[in-house]
Every structure is written in C-alpha cells, then in structure tokens.
C-alpha positions as CSV (number, residue, x, y, z in Angstrom):
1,X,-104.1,-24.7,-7.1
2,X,-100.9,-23.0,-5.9
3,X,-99.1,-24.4,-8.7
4,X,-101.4,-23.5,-11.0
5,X,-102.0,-19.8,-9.5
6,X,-97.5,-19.3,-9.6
7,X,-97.7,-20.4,-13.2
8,X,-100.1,-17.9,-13.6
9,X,-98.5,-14.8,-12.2
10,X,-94.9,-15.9,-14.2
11,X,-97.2,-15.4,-17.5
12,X,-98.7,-12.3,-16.6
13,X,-94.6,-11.4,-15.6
14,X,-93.8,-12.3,-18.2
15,X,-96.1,-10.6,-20.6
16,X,-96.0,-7.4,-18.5
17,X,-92.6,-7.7,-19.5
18,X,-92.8,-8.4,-22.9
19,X,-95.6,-5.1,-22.9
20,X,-93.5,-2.9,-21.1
21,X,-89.7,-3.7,-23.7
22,X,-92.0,-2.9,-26.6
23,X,-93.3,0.7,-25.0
24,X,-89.5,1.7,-24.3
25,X,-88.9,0.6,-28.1
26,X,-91.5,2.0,-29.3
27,X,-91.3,5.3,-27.3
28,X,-87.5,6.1,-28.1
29,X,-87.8,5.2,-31.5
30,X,-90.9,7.7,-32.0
31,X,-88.1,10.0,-30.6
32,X,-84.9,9.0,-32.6
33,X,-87.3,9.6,-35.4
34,X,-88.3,12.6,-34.7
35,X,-84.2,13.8,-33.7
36,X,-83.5,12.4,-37.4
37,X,-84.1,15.6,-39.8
38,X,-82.2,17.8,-37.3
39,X,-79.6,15.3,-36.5
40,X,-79.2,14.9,-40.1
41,X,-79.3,18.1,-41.0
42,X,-76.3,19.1,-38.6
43,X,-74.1,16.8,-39.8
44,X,-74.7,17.3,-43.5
45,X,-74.0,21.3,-42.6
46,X,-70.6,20.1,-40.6
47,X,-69.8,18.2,-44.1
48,X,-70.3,21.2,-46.0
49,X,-68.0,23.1,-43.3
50,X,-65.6,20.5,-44.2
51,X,-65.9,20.7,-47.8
52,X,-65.6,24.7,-47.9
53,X,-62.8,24.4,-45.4
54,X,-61.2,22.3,-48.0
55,X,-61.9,23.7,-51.2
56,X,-60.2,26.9,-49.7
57,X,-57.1,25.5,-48.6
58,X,-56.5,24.0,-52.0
59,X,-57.1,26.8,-53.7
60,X,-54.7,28.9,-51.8
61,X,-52.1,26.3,-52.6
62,X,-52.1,27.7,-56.5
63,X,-50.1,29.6,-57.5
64,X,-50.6,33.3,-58.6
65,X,-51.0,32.8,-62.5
66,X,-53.3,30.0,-62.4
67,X,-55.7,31.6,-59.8
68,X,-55.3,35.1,-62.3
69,X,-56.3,32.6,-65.4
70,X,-59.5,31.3,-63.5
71,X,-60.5,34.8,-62.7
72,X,-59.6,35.9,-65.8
73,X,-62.0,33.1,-67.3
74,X,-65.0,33.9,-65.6
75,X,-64.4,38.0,-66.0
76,X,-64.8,37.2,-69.7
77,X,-68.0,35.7,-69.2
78,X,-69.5,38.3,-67.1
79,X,-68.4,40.8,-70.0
80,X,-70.3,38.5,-72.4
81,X,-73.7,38.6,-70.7
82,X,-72.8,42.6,-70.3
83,X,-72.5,43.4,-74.4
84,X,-76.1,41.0,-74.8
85,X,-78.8,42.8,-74.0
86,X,-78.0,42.5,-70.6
87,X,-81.2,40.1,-69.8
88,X,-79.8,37.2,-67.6
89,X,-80.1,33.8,-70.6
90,X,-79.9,30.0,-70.0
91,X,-78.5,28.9,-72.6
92,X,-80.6,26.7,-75.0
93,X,-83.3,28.1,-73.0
94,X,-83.3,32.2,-74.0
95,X,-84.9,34.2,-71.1
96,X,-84.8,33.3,-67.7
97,X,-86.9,30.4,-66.9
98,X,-87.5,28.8,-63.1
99,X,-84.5,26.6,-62.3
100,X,-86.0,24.2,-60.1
101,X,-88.5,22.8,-63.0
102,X,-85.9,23.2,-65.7
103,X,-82.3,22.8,-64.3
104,X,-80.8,20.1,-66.3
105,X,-80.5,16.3,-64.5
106,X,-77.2,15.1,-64.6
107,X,-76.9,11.3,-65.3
108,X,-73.0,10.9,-65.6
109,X,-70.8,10.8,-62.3
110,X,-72.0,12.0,-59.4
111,X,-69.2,11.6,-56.7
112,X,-66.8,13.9,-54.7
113,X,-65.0,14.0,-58.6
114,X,-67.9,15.7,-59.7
115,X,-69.0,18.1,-57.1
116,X,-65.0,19.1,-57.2
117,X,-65.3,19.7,-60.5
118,X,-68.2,22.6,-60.2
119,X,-67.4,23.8,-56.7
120,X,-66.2,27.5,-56.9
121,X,-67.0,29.2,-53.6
122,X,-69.2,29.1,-50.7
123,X,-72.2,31.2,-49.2
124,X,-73.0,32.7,-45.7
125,X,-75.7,33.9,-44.5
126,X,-75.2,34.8,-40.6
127,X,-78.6,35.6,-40.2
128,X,-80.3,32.5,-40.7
129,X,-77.0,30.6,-39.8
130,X,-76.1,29.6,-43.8
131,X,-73.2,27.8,-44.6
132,X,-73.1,26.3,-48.2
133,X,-70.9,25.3,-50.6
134,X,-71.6,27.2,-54.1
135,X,-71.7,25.4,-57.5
136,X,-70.6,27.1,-60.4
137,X,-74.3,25.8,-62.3
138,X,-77.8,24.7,-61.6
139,X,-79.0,20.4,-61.4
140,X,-80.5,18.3,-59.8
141,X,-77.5,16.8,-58.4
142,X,-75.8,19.9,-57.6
143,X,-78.8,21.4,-55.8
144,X,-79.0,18.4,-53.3
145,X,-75.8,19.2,-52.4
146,X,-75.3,22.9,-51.8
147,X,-75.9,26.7,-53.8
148,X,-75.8,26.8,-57.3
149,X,-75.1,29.5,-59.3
150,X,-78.0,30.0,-62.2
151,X,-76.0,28.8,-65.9
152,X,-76.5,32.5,-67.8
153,X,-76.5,34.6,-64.5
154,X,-73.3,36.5,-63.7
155,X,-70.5,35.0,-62.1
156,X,-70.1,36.6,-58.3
157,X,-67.2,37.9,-58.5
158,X,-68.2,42.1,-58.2
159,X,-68.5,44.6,-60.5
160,X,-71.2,47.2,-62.2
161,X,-73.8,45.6,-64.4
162,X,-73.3,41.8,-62.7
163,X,-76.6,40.1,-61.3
164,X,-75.6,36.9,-60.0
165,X,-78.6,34.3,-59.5
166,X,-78.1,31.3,-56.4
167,X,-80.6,29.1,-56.3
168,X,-81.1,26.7,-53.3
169,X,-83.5,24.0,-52.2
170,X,-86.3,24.5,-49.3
171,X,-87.6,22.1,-47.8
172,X,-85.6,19.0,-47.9
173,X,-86.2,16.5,-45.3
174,X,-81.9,16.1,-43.8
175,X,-80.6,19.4,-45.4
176,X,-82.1,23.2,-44.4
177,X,-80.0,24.7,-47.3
178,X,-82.3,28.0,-48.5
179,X,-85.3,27.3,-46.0
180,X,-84.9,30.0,-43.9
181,X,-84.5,32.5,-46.5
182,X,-87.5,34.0,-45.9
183,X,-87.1,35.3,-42.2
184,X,-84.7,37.5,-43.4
185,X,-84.9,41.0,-43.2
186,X,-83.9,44.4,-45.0
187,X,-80.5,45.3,-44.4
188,X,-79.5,42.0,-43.5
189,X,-75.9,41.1,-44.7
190,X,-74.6,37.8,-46.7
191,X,-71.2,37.3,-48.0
192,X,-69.9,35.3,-51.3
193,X,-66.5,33.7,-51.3
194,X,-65.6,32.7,-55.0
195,X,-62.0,31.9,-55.9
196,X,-60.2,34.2,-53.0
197,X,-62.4,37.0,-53.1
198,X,-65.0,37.5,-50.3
199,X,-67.6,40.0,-51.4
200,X,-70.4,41.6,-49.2
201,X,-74.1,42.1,-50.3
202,X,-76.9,44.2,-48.2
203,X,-80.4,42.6,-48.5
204,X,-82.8,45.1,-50.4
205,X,-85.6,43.8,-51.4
206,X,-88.1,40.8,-51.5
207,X,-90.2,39.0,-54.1
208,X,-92.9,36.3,-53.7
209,X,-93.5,35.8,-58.3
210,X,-94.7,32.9,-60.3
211,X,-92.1,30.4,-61.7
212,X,-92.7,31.9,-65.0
213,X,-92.2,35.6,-63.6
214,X,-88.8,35.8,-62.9
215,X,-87.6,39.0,-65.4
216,X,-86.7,40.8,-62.8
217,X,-84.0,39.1,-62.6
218,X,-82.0,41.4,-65.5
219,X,-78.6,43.1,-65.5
220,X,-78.9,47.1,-64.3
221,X,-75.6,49.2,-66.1
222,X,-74.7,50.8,-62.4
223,X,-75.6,47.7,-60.4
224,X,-73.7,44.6,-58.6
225,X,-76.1,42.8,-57.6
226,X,-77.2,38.9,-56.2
227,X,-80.5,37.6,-56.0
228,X,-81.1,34.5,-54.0
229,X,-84.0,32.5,-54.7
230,X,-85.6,29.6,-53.6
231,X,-89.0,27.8,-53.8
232,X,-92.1,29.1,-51.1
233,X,-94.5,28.4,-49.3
234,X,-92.6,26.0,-47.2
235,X,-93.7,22.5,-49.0
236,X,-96.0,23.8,-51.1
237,X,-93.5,25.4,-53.7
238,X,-95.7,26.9,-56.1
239,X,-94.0,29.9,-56.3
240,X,-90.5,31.4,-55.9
241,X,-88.7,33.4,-53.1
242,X,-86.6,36.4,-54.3
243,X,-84.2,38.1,-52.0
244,X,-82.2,40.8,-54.0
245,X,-79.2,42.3,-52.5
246,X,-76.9,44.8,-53.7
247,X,-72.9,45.4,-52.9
248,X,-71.7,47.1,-50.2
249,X,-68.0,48.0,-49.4
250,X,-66.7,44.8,-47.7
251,X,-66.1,45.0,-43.4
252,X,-63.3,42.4,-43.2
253,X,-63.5,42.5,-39.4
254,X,-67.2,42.6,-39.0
255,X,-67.6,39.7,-41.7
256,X,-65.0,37.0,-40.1
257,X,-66.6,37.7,-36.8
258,X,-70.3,37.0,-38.3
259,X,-69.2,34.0,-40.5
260,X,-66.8,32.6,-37.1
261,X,-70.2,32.8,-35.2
262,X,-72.3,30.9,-37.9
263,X,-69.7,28.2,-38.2
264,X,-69.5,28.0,-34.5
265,X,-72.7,27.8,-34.1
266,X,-73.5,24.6,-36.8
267,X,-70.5,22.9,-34.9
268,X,-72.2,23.3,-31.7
269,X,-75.5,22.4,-33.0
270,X,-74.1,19.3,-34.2
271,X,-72.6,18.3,-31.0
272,X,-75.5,18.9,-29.7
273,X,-77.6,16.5,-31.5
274,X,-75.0,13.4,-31.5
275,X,-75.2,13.9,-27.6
276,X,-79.0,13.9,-27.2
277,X,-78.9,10.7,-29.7
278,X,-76.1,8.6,-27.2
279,X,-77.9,10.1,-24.1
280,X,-81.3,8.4,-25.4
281,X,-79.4,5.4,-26.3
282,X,-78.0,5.1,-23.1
283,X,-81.3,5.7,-21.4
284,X,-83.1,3.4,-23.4
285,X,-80.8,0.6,-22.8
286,X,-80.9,1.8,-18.9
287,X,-84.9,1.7,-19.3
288,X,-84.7,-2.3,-20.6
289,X,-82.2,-3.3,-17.9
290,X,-84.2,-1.9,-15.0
291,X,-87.5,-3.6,-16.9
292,X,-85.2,-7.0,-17.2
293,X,-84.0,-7.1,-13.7
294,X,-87.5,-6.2,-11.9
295,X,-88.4,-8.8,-14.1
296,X,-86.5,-11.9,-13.3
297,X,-86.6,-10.4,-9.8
298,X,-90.7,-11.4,-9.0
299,X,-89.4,-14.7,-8.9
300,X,-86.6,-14.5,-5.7
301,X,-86.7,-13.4,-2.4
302,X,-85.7,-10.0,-0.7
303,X,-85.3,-8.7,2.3
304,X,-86.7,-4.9,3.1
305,X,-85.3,-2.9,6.2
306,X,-84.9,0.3,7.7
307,X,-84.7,2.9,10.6
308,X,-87.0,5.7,11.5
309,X,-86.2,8.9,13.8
310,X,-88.3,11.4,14.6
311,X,-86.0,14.3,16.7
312,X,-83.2,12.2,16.6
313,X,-84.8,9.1,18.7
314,X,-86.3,5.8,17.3
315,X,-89.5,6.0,16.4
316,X,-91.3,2.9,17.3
317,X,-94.5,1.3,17.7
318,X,-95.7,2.7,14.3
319,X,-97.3,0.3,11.8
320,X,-96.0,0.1,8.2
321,X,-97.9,-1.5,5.1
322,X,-96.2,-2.7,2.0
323,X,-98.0,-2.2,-1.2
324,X,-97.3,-2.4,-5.2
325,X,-99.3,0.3,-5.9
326,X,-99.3,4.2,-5.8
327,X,-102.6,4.3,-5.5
328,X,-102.9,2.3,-1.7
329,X,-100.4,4.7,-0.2
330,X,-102.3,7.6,-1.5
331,X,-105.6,6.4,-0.6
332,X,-103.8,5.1,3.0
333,X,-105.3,1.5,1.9
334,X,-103.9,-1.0,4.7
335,X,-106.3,-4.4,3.7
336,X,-105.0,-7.3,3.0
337,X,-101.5,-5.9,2.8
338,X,-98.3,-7.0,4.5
339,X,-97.0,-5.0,7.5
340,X,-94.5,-4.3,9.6
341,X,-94.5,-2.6,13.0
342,X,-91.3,-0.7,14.2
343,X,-89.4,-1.9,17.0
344,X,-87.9,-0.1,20.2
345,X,-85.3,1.2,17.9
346,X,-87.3,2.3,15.5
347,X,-86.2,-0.7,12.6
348,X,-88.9,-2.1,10.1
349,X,-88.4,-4.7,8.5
350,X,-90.1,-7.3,5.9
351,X,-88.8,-10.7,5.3
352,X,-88.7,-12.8,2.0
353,X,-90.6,-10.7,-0.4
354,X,-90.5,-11.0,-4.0
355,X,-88.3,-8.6,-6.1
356,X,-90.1,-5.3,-7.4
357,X,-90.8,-1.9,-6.6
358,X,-92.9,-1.5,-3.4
359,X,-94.4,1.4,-1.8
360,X,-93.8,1.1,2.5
361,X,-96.3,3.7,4.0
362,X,-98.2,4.4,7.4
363,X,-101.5,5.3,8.4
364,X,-100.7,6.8,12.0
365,X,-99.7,10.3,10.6
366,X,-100.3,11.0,6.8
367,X,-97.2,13.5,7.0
368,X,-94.8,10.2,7.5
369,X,-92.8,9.9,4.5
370,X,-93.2,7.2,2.1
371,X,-90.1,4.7,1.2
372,X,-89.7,3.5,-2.5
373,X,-88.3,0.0,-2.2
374,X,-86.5,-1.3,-5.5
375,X,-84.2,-3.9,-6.9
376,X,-80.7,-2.4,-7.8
377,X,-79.1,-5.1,-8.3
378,X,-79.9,-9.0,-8.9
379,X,-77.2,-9.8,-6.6
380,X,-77.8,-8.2,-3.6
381,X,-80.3,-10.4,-1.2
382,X,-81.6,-6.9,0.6
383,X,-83.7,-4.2,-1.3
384,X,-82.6,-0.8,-2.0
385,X,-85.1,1.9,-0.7
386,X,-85.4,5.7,-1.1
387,X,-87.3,8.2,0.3
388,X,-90.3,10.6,-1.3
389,X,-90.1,13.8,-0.5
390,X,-92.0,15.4,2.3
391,X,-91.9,18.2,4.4
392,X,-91.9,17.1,8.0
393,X,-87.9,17.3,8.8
394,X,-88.3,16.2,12.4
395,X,-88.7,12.4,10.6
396,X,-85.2,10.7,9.5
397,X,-85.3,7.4,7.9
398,X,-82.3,5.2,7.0
C-alpha cells in the first residue's frame, strides 16, 4: 500500500509539473504576444532612422551640380502642375482620386534597390513622435514602407502655388506610420526634408471627407502648402483624414531640437522594448527552473532549521507546525501536521523532509512571524528559509 500510495504522489508531481510548465508557457507567451506590435513597431521606426540617416549622408556626398540638376528636375515639375489648371492630377487618372484604393501595385522589384530608387526625403512630426522616410510616389509597396508623396501633387520643396499631398498608412499591425495623425492639433509644427532642404509647415486645418471628396486638395496662386492624409476611423477606414498645413519661415534651432527629441525618443522606446522582451525571457526560464527543481526535489530529503530571539534572548519552548499550504498558517491549522518545539536556545528544527516550499508557523502568539522554507538549490542538503513580513521587531529569526 505504501508502494502504491509513493507511486501515486510521483504522478500527481509529476503532472502538477507538467500543469504548472504549461501555465508559465502559456502566460509569457500571452505576453510576448501582446509586446509584439510595439516591439515591432520600435524597431521598424529605428530602421527608418537608419534609412534617413543614410539617405542623407549620401546625398551630401554629391556634388553641387548634380544636387542643382535634381532640384532643378523636380522645380520643372512643380511649374507644370502650376500652368494646368492648378487642380492636383494623377496621371491616367485626371482629378484627384483616394490613393489608398487606387495607388498603383508594384509587381517588379521590391528590395532596398527599389525603395533607394524612390526615396527623396523624410518626414517629422514631433508631436506625435513621426519619423518617416518619404517616397517620391504612391503604392502599395511604397506605403508599407514609409510616406509617399501623391504622383500629380507638388513636389515639397517650397514655393507659392505648391500643395504637396503625403499619404501614409493607419493602422498597420508592426508599423504606427500616419496613426496618430489625428491627435494633432492647430498650430502644431512638421518639417519636410527633400534633397538638402528642410522646410517648416504650421498645421491649419482638419478634414474628416469621403474617399471620393478629396478636391480640396487643389493648388491656391499665393499658397505653399502640404496636406497629409491618411485613412480614419482607426480600423474602420471608410473615410480619409486631412491635415492641411501651410509654410512658415523655417526656426533652424527650434526644429533640430524638436526632431533630436523625436529621434531620441524612438531610440529610447526601442531600448526599451528589447529589454522588457530579455527580462521576460529571463524570468520565464527563472519561472521553469524553480518549477523543475521543486520538482525533482519532492523526491529527497531536507533538513529545515533555525533560531528565534525575542529581545535579543532565545526564544524557547514555543511550538512550530510545518505546513504546504497558505491557507493552515492563516487559519493557525496545527492537525495532523509536523512540528517542532524550540529548544533552550531558541533552535527549531525539522529533520528529513521532502523538498518544496513549506510554511513554518506558531499558534502561541499569532503576531510570530511566519518562515517560507524553499529549495534553492538541488545540492544543498539543508533548506533555505525567509521570513514574511510582520510587525513585532522584538522577534529575530535566523
């Protein structure tokens, strides 16, 4: 029978075991799961840092003709739209139609080739902590991986009668890109960097229109202007986000310092959410080492001992109970539980018990402190033991 009932407590181990690994999975990969979109999200936006940061030094390593010829290209567009009848056209397409349900897919190559190819600046937006790369047109593939600027709009490069159109994504599961465009506010400032020039643009006004209502976009004679738009309500997307801004004379040293902070901050943020990720690693495999060694502990024996004072003399004569459970130390529940009465010099002790976490507790005064008993390490042949806070002082244990 004794046989029988030790085979049945290393099953009911064991599965307890078995129970307990799968919680601790199951728990902190619920909650590397939910880290995911933001982790993701951080280190796509530290890429894009990367991929500004680059662009920009490779530009300034042209020389002066070929960055006037590029200019020089994209001025003669801007003129262009300027002698039409100064309505913003896509072309093939006439007026201005919604670019998230019409922007050409790109089937052809899709690599850092590619995104080289069309990258031409970058977008901040302090405010809402935006840092993106800007594409010099609207698709599919383009908009996954930054702004783009709206094929017909003006280029933003400044100047009366422009109305540059960025488009951006909301919404996507790993990148924030345009999301938190609509918390922000009059007066708000964002700055364009195309091709060496970084221009400055005050937030004027916002529009909540129909995918199909989007004249508004159109060139004004005495106007610079950049509207950003995006798709809202958040998931929903059936209609589009306008936020148009107009130029404003350009604060070098207030405009580093806001665009410093943003970069900063995404750096930060990113640090932030690799070190959450190792720490939960690191407690998850701390979780299923404790779980393993309490485990193959309930089959060897351990010894449990320790001193009580009380004013700085031994405190004996006081019986202790060893129990398994929170609950009989609470309740004060001595039956049919092992105890230990301290000696002359205050030492209790308890002699070949199984591995595990026990509570040790009196009934003689309820304000006695309670020891934890615990397996830390499979080695050692005496328990570790800690004590549960209480308030009586005149009561050392050790």
């Amino acid at each position: 029978m004794k046989k029988k009932s030790n085979a049945s407590l290393k099953k009911t181990e064991r599965s307890n075991f078995i129970i307990k690994i799968i919680m601790i999975l199951l728990f902190f990969s619920g909650f590397a799961v939910f880290l995911y979109p933001f982790l993701s999200n951080a280190v796509n936006n530290f890429h894009d840092q990367f991929v500004i940061d680059k662009f920009e030094k490779e530009y300034s390593l042209l020389n002066k003709k070929q960055k006037e010829e590029r200019l020089k290209k994209i001025e003669i567009e801007n003129k262009k739209l300027m002698a039409g009848n100064k309505l913003t056209n896509v072309p093939g397409m006439g007026l201005m139609e919604d670019p998230f349900s019409t922007s050409p897919k790109n089937n052809g190559d899709v690599g850092e080739r590619y995104l080289k190819k069309h990258l031409f600046g970058a977008v901040f937006i302090p405010a809402i902590k935006v840092s993106l790369p800007l594409f010099d047109e609207t698709n599919d593939i383009l908009l996954d991986n930054g702004a783009t600027l709206l094929q017909g709009s003006s280029y933003p490069i400044g100047g009366k009668g422009t109305h540059s159109v960025i488009t951006g994504h909301s919404g996507l599961p790993d990148k924030r890109i345009f999301t938190d465009l609509d918390k922000l506010k009059k007066g708000d400032m964002f700055y364009i960097d195309v091709l060496g020039k970084r221009l400055a643009y005050r937030v004027e006004k916002f529009q909540v229109v129909l995918p199909t209502q989007l004249n508004s976009l159109k060139i004004v004679d005495d106007l610079d202007q950049v509207t950003l738009v995006t798709c809202t309500p958040y998931m929903v997307n059936t209609h589009r986000l306008l936020v148009t801004a107009i130029r404003v004379p350009y604060a070098k040293r207030e405009s580093v310092k806001q665009i410093d902070q943003t970069k900063n901050y995404l750096i930060i943020r990113l640090i932030c959410f690799s070190l959450m990720i190792v720490l939960l690693f690191i407690l998850a495999i701390y979780k299923i080492k404790r779980i393993f060694i309490y485990y193959r502990s309930a089959t060897m024996l351990y010894n449990l001992a320790f001193t009580v004072q009380e004013n700085q003399k031994p405190l004996g004569g006081v019986t202790y109970y060893l129990s398994k459970s929170k609950v009989d130390y609470k309740k004060r529940n001595m039956e049919g539980k092992l105890y230990s009465i301290s000696d002359e010099q205050g030492c209790v002790s308890f002699i070949d018990i199984h591995g595990g976490k026990y509570y040790i507790y009196t009934t003689s005064k309820k304000t006695y402190p309670v020891v934890i008993g615990y397996v830390k390490s499979l080695k050692k042949k005496n328990l570790s033991f800690k004590i549960k806070k209480f308030k009586d002082n005149k009561i050392k244990i050790f």
